[in-house]
The first five atom37 places (N, CA, C, CB, O) and aatype in JSON, in Angstrom:
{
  "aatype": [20, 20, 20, 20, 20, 20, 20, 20, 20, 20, 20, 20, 20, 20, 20, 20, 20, 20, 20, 20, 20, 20, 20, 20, 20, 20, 20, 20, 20, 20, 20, 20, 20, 20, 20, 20, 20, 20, 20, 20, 20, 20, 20, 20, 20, 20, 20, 20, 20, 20, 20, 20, 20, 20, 20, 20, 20, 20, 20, 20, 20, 20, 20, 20, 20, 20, 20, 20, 20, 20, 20, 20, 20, 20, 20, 20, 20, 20, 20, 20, 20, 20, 20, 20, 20, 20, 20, 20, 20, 20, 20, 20, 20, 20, 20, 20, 20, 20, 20, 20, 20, 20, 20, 20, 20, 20, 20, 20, 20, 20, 20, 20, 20, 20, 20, 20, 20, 20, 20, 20, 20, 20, 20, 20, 20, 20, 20, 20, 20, 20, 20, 20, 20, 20, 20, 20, 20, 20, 20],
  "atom_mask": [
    [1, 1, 1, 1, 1],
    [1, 1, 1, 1, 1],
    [1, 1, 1, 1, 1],
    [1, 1, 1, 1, 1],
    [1, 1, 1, 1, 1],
    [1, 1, 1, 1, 1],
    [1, 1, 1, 1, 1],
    [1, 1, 1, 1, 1],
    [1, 1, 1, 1, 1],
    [1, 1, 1, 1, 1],
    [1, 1, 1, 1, 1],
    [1, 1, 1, 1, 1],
    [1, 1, 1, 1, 1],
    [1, 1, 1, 1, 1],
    [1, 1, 1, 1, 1],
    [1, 1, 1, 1, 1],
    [1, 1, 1, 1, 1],
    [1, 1, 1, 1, 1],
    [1, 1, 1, 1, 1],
    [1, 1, 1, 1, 1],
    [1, 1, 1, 1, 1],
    [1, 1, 1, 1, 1],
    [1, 1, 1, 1, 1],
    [1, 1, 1, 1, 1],
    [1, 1, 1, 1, 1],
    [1, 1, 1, 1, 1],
    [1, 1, 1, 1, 1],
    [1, 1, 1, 1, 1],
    [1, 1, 1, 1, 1],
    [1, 1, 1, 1, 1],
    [1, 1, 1, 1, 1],
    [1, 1, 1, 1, 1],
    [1, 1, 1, 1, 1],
    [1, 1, 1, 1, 1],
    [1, 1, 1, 1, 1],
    [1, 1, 1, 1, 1],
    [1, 1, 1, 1, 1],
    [1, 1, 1, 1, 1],
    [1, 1, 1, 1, 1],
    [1, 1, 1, 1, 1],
    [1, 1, 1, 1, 1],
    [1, 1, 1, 1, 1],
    [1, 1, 1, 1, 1],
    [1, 1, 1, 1, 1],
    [1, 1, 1, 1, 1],
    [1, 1, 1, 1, 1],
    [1, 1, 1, 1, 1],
    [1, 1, 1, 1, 1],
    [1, 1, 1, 1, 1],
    [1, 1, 1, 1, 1],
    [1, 1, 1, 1, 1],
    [1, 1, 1, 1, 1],
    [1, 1, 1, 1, 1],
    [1, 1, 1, 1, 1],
    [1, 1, 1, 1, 1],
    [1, 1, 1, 1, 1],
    [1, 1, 1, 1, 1],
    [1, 1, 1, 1, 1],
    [1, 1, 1, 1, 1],
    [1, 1, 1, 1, 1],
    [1, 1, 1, 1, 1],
    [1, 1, 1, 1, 1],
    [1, 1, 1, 1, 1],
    [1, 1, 1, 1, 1],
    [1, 1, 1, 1, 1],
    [1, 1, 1, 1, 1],
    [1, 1, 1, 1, 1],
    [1, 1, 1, 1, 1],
    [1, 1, 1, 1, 1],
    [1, 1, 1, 1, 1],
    [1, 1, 1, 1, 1],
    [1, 1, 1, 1, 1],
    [1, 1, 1, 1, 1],
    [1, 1, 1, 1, 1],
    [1, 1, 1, 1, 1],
    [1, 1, 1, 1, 1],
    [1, 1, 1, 1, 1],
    [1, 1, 1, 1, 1],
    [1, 1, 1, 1, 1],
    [1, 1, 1, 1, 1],
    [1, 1, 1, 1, 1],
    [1, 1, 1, 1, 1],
    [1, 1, 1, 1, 1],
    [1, 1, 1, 1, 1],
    [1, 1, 1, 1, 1],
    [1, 1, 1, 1, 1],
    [1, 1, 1, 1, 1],
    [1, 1, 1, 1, 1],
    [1, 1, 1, 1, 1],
    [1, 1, 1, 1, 1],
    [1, 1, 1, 1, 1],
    [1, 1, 1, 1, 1],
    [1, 1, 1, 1, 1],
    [1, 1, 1, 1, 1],
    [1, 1, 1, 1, 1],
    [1, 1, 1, 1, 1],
    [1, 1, 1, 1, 1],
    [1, 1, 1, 1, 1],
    [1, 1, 1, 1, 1],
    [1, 1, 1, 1, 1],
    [1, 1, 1, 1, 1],
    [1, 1, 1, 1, 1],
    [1, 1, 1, 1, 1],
    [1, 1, 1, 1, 1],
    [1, 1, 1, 1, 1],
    [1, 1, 1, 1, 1],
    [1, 1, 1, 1, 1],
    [1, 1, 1, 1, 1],
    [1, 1, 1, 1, 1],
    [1, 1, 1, 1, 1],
    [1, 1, 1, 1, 1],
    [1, 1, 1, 1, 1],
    [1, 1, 1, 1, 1],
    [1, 1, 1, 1, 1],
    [1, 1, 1, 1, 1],
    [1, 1, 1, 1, 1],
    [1, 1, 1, 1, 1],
    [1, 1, 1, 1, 1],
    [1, 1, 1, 1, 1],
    [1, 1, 1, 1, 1],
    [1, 1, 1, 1, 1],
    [1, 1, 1, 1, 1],
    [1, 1, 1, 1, 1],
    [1, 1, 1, 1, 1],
    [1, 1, 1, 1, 1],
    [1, 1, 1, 1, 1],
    [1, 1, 1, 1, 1],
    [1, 1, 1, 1, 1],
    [1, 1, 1, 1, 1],
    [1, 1, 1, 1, 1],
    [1, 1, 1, 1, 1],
    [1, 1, 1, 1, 1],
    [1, 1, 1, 1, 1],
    [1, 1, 1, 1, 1],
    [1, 1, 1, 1, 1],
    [1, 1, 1, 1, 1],
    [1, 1, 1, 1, 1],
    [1, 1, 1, 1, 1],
    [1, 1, 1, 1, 1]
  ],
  "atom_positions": [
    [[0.84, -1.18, 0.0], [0.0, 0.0, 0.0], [0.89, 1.24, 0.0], [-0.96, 0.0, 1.22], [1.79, 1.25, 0.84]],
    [[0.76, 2.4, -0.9], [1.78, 3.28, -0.96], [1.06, 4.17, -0.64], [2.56, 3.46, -2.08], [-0.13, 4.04, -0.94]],
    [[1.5, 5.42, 0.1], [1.17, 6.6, 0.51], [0.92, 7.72, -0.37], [1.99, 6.89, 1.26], [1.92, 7.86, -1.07]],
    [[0.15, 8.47, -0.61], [0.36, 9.84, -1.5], [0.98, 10.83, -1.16], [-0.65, 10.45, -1.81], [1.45, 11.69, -1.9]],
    [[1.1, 10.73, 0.95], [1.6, 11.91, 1.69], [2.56, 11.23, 1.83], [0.99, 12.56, 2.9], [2.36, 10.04, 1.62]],
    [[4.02, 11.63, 2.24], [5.12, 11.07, 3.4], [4.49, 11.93, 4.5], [7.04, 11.42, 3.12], [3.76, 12.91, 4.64]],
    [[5.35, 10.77, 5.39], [5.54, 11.0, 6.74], [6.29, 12.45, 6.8], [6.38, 9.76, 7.42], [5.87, 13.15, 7.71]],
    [[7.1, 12.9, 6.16], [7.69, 14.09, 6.04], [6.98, 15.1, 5.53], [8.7, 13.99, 5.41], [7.6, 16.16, 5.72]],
    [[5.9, 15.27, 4.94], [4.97, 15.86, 4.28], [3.67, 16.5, 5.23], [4.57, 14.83, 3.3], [3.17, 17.62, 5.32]],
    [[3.38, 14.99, 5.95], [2.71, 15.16, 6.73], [3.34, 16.12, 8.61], [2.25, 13.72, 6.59], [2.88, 16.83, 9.51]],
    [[4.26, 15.63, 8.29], [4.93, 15.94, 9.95], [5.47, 17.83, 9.42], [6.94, 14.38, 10.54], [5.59, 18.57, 10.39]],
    [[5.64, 18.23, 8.59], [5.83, 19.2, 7.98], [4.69, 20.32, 7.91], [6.21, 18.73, 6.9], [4.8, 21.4, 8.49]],
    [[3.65, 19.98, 7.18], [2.13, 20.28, 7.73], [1.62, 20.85, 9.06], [1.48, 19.13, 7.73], [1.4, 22.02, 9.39]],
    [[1.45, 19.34, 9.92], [1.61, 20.12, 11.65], [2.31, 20.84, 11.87], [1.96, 19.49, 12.76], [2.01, 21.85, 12.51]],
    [[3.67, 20.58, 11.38], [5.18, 22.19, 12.26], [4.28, 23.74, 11.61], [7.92, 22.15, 10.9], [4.15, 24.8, 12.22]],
    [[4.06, 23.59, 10.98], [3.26, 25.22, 9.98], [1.89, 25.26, 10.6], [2.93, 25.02, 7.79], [1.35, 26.36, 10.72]],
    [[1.32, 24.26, 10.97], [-0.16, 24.47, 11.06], [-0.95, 24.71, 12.53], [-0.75, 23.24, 10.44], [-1.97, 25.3, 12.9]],
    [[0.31, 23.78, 13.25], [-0.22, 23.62, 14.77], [0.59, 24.86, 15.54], [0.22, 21.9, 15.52], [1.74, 24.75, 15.95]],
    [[-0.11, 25.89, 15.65], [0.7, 27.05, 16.27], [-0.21, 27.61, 17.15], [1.25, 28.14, 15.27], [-1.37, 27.5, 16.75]],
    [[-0.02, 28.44, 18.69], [-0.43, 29.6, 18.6], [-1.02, 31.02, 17.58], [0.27, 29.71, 19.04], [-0.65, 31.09, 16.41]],
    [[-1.83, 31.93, 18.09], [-1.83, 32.78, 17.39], [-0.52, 33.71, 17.82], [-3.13, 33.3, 17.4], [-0.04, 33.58, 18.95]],
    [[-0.05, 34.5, 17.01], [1.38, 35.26, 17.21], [2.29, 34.87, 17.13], [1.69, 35.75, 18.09], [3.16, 35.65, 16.75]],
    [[2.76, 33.26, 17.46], [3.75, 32.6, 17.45], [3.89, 31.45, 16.25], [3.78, 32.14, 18.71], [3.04, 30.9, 15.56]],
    [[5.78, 31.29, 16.32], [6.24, 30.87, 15.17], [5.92, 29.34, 15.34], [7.73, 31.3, 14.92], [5.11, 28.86, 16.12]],
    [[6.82, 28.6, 14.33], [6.8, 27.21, 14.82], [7.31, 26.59, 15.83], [7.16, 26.6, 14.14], [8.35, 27.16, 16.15]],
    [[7.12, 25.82, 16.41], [7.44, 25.32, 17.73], [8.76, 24.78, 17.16], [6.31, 24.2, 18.5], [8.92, 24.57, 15.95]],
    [[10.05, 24.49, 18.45], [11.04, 23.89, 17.9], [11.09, 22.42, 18.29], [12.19, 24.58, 18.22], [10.58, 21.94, 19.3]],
    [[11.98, 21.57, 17.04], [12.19, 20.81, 17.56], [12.32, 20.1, 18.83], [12.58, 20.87, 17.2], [11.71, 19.19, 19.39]],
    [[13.31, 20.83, 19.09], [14.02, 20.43, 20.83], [12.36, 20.41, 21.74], [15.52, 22.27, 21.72], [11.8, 19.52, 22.37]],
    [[11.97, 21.85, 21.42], [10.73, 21.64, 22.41], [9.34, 20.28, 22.34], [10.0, 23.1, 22.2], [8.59, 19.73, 23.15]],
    [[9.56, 20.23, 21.15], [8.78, 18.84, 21.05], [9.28, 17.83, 21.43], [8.43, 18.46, 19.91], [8.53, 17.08, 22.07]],
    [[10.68, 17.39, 21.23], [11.25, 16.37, 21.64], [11.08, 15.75, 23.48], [12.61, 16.78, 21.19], [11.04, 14.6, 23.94]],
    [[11.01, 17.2, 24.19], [11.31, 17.61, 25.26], [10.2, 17.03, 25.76], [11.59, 18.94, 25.43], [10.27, 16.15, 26.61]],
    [[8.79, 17.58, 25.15], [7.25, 17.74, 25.65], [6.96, 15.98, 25.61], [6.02, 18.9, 24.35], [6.39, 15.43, 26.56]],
    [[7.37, 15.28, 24.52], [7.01, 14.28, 24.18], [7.75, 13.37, 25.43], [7.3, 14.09, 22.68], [7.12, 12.57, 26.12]],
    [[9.05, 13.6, 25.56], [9.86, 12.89, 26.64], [8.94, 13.0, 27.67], [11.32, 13.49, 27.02], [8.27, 12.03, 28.03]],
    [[8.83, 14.19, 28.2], [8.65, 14.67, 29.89], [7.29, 14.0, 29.91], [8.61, 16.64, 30.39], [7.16, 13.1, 30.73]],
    [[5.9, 14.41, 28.86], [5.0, 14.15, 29.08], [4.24, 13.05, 28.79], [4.7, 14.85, 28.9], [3.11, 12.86, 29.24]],
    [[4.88, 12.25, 27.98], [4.66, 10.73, 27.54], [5.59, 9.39, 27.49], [4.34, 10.84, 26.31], [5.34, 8.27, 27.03]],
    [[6.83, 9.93, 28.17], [7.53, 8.71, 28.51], [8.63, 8.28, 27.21], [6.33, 7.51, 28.81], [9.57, 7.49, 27.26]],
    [[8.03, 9.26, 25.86], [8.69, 8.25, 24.76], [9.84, 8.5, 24.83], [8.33, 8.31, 23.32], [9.99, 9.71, 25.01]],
    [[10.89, 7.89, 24.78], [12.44, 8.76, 23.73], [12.21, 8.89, 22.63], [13.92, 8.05, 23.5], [11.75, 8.13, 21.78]],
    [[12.6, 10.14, 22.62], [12.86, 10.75, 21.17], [13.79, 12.2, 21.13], [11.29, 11.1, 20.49], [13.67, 13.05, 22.01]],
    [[14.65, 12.32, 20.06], [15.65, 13.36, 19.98], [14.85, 14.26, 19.07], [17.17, 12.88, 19.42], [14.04, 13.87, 18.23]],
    [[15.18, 15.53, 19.32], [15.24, 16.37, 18.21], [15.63, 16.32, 17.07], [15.66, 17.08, 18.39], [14.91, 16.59, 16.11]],
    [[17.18, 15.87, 16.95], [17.49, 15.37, 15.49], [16.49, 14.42, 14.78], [18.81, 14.63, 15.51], [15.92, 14.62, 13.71]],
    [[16.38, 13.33, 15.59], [15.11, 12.25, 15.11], [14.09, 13.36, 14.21], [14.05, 11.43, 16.78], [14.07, 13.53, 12.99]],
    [[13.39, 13.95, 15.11], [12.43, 15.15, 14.82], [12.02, 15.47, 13.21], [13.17, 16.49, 15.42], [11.11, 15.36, 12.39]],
    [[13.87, 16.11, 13.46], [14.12, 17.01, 11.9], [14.04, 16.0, 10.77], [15.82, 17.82, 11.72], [13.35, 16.12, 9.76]],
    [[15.16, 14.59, 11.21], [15.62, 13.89, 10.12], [14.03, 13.44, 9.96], [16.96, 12.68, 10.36], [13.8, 12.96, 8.85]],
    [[13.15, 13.5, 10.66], [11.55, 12.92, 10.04], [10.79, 13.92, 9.38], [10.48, 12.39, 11.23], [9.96, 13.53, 8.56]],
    [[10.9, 14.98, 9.55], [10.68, 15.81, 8.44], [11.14, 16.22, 7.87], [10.31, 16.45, 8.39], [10.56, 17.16, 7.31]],
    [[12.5, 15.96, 7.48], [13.27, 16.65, 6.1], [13.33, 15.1, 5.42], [15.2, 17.63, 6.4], [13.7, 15.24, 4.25]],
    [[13.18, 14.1, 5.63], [12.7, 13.31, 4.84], [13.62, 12.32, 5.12], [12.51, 13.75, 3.53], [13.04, 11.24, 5.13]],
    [[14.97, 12.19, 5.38], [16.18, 11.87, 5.85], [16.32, 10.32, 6.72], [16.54, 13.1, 6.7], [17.2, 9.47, 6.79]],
    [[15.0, 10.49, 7.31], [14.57, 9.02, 7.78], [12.63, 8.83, 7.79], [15.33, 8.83, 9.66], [11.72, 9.34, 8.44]],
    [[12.7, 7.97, 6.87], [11.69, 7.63, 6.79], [10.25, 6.42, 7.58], [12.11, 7.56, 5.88], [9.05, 6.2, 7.44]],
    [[10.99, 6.13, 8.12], [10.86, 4.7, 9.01], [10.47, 5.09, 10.17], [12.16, 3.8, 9.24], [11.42, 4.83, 10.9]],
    [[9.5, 5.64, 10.91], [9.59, 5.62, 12.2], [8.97, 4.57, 12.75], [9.2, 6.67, 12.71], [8.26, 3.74, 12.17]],
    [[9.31, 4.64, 14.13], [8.64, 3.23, 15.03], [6.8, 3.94, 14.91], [9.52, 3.06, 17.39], [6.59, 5.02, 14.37]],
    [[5.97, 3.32, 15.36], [4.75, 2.93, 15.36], [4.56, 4.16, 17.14], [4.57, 0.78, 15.31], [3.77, 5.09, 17.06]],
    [[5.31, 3.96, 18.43], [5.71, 5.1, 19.1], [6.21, 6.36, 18.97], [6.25, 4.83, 19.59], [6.18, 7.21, 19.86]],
    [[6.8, 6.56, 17.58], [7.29, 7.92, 17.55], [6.28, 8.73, 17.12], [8.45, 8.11, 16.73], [6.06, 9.85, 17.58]],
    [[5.29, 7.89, 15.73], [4.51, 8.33, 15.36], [3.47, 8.47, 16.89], [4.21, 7.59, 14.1], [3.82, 9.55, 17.34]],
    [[2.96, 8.19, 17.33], [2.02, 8.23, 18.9], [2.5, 9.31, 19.08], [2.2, 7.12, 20.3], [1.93, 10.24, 18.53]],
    [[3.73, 9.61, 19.91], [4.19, 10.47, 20.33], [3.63, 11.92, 19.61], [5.47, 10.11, 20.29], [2.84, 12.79, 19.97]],
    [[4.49, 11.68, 18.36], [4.25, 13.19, 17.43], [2.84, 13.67, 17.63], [4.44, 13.01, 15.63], [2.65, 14.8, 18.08]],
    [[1.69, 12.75, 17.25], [0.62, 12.78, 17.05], [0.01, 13.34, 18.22], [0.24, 11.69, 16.65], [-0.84, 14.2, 17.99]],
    [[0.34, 12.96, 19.81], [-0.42, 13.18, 20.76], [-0.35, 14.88, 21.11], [0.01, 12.2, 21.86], [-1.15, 15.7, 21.56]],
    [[1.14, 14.9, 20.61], [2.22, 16.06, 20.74], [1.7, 17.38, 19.58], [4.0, 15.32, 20.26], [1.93, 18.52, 19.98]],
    [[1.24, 17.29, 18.62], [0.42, 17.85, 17.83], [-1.33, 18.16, 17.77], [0.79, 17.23, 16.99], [-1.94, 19.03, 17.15]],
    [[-1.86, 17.02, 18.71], [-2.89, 17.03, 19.09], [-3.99, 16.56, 18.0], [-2.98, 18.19, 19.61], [-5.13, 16.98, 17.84]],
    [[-3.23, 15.48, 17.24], [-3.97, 14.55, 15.69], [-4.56, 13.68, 16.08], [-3.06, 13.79, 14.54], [-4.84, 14.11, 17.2]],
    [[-5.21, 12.28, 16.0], [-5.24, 11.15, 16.13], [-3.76, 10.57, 15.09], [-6.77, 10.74, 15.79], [-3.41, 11.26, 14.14]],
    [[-3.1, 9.4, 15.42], [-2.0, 8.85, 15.09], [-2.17, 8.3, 13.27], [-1.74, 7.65, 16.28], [-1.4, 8.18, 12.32]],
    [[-3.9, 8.06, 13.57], [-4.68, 7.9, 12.12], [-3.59, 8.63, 10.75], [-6.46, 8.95, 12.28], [-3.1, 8.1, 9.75]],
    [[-3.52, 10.26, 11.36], [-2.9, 11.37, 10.65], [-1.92, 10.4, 10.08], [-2.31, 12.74, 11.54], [-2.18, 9.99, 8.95]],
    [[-0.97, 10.01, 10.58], [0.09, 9.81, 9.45], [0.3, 8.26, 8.89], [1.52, 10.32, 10.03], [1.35, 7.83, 8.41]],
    [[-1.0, 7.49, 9.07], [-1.09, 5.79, 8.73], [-2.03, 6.64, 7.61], [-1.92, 4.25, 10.11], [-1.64, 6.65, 6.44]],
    [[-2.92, 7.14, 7.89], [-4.24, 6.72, 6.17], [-4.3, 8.53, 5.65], [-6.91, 5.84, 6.88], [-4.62, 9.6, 6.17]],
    [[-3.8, 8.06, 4.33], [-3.67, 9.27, 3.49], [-5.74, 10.51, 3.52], [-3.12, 8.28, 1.45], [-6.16, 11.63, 3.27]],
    [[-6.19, 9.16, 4.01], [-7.74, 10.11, 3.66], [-8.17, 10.75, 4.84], [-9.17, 9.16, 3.16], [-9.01, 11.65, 4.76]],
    [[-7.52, 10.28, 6.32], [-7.98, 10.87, 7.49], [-6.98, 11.91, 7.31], [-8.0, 10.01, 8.88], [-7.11, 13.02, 7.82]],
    [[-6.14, 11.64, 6.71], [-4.22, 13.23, 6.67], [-5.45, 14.65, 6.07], [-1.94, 12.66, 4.25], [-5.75, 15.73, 6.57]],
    [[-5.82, 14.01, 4.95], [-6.33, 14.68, 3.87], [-7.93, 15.36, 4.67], [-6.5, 13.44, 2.41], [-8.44, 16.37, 4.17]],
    [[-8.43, 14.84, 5.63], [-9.81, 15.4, 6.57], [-8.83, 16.56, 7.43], [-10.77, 13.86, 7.89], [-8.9, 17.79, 7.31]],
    [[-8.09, 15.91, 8.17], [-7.38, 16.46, 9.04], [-6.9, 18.08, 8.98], [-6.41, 15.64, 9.06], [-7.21, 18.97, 9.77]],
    [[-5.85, 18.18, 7.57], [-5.51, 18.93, 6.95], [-6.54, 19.83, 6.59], [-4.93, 18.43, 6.17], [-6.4, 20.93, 7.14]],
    [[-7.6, 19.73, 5.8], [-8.54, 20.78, 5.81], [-9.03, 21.35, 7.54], [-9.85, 20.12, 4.89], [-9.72, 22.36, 7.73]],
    [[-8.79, 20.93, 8.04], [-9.37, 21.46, 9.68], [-8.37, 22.33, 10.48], [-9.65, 20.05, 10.78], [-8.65, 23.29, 11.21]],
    [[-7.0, 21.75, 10.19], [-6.11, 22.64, 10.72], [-5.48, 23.79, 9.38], [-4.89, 21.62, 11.47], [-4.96, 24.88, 9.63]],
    [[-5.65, 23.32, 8.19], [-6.02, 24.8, 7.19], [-7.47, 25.9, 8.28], [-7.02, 23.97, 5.0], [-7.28, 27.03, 8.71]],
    [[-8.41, 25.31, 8.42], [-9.57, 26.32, 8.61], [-9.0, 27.05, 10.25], [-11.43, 25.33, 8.66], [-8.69, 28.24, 10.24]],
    [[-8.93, 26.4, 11.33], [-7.79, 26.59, 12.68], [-7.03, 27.61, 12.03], [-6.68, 25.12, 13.19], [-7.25, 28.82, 12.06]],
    [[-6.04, 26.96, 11.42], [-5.13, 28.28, 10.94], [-5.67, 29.59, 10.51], [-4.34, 27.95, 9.77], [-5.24, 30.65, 10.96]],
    [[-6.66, 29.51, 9.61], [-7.45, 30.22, 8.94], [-8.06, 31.97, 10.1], [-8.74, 28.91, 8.47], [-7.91, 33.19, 10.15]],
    [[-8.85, 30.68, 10.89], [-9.65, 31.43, 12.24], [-8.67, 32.26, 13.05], [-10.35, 30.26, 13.4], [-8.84, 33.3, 13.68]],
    [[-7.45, 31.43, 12.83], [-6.3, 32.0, 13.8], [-5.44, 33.37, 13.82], [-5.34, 31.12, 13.7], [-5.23, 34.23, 14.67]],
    [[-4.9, 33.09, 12.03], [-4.57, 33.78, 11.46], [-5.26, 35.56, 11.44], [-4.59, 32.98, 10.53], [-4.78, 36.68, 11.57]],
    [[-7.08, 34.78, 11.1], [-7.86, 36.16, 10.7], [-8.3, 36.78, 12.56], [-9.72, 35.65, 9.4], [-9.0, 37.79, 12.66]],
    [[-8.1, 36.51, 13.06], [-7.95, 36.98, 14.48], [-9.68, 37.19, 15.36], [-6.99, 38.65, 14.32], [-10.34, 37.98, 16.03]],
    [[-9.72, 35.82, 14.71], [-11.35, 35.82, 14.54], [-12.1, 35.49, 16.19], [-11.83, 34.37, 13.24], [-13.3, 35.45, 16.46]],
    [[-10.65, 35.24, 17.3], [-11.23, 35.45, 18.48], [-11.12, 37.05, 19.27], [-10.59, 34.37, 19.29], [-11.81, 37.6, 20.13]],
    [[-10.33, 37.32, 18.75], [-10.36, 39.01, 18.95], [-11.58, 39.73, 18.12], [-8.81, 39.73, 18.33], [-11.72, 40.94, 18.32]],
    [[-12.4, 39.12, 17.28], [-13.53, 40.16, 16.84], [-14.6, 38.96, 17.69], [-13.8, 40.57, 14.68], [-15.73, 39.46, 17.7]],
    [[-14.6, 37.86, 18.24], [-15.73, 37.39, 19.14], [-15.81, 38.1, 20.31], [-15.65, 36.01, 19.5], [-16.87, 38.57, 20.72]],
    [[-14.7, 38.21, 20.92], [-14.42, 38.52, 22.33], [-14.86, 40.67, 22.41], [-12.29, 37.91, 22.65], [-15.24, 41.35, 23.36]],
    [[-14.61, 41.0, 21.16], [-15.32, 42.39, 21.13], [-16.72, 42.4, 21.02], [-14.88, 43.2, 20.05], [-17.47, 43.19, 21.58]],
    [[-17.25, 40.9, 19.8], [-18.68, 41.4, 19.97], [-19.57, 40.91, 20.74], [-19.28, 41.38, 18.98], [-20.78, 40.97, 20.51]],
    [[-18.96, 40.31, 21.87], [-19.71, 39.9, 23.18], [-20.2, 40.87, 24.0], [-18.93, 39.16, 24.03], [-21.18, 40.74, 24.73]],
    [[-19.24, 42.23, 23.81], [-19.87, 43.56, 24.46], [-20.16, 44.4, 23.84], [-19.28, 44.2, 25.24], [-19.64, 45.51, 23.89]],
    [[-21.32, 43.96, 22.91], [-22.24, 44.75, 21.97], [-23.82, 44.27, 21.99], [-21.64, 44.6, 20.44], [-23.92, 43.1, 22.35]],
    [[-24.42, 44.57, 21.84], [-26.4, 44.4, 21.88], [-26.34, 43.58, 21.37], [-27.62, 45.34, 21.24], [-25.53, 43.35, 20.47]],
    [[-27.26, 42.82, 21.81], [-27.66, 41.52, 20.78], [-27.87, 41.88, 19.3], [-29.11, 40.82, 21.24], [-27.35, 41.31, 18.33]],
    [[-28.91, 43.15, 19.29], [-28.83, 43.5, 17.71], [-27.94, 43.79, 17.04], [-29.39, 44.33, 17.34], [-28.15, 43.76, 15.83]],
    [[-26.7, 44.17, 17.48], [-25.91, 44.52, 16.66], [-25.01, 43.31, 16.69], [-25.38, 45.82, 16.91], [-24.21, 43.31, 15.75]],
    [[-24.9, 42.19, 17.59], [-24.45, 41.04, 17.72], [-24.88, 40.42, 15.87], [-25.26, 40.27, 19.25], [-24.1, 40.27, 14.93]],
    [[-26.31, 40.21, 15.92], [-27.08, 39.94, 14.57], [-26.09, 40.4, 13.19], [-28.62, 40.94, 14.6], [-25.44, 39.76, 12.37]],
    [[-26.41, 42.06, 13.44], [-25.61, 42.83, 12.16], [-23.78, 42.33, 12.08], [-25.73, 44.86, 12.52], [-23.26, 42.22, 10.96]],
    [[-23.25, 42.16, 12.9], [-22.02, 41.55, 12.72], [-22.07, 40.39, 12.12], [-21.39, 41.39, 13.78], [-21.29, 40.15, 11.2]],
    [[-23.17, 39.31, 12.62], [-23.5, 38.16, 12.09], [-23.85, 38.17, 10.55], [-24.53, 37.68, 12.86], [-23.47, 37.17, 9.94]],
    [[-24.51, 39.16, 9.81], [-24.97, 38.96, 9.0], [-23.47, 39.58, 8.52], [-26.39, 39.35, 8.79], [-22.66, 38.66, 8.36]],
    [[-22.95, 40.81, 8.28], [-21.94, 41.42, 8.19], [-20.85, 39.92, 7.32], [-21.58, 42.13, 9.88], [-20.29, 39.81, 6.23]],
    [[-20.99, 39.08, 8.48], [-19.57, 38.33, 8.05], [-20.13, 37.3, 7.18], [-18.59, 37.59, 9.38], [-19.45, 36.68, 6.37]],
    [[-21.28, 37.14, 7.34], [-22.1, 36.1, 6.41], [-22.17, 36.73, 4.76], [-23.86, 35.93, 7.11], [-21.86, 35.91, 3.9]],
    [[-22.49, 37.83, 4.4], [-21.98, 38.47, 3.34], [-20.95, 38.45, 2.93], [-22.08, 39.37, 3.35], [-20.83, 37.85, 1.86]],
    [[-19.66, 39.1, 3.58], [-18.59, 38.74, 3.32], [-18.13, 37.25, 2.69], [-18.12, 39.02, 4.36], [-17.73, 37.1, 1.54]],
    [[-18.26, 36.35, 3.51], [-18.35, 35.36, 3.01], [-18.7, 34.57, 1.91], [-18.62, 35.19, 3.47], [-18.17, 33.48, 1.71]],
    [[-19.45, 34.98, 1.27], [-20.59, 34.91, 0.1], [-19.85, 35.46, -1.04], [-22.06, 35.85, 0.39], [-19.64, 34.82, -2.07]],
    [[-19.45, 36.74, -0.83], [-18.81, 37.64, -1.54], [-17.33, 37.05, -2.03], [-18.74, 38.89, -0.69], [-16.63, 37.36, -3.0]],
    [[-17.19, 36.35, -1.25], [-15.38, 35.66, -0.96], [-15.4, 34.41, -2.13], [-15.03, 34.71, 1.18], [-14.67, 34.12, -3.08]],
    [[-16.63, 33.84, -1.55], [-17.06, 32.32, -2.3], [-17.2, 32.73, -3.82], [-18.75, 31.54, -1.68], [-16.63, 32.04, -4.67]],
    [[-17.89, 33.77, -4.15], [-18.61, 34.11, -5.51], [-17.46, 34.06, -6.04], [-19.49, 35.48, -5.79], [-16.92, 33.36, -6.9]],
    [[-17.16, 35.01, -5.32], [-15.23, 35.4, -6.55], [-14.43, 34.25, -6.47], [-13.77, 36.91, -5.82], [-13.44, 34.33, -7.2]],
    [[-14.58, 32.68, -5.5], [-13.75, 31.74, -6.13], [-14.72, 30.72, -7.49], [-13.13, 30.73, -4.73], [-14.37, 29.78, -8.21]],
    [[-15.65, 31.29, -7.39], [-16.31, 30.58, -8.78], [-16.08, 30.73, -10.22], [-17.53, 30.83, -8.83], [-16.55, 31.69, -10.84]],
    [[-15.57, 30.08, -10.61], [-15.33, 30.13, -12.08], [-16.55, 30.83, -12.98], [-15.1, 28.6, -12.56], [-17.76, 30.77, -12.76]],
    [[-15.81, 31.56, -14.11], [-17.21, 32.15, -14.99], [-17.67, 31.1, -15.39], [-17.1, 33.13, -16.29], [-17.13, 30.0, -15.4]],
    [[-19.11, 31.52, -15.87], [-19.78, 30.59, -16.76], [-21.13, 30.81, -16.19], [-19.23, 29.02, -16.77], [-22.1, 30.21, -16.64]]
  ]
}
């Protein structure tokens, strides 16, 4: 059974995707660290890198656990190309929410009227619409 993603592809993905808002990618070392202290596994940092720069391809069936728990995936993520491929659209949209700072405009319109709670609602629901139209092809 051959993969469409690598393991490097995939583990590459999470480093970009699984972030704070404001903050960069997490480092190696610190994952290595989190995974040690908080799950018992060994694992190096180098390990880390050489699994996402492609360099070693093979991991144990635990490293993958580890990464996974450590990223906050099911382990699914990097065995079946179609749960990678669910997954990935969710931490695209996460990123998305994250990026557009979309808890800093909740947390403002919690102290606004319900009606105008509505008009924000509709506000972004347009937008939206507007966003979608323009990815539609003519015709």
């Amino acid at each position: 059974m051959s993969s469409e993603f690598s393991i490097a592809e995939k583990l590459d993905r999470l480093f970009t995707q699984v972030r704070s808002a404001g903050q960069g990618e997490v480092s190696y070392m610190t994952v290595a660290e989190a995974i040690r202290a908080q799950q018992g596994i060994q694992i190096s940092h180098t390990y880390i890198w050489q699994l996402r720069t492609g360099r070693r391809t093979n991991p144990t069936v635990q490293h993958l656990k580890g990464l996974a728990t450590f990223f906050g995936v099911p382990v699914a993520y990097f065995l079946d190309d179609d749960a990678a491929r669910k997954i990935d659209s969710q931490l695209a949209l996460l990123g998305t929410l994250r990026d557009a700072k979309v808890q800093e405009i909740a947390l403002r319109a919690a102290d606004v009227s319900p009606s105008s709670r509505d008009t924000i609602g509709e506000l972004v629901r347009k937008v939206w619409e507007l966003e979608r139209d323009r990815g539609k092809p003519a015709g």
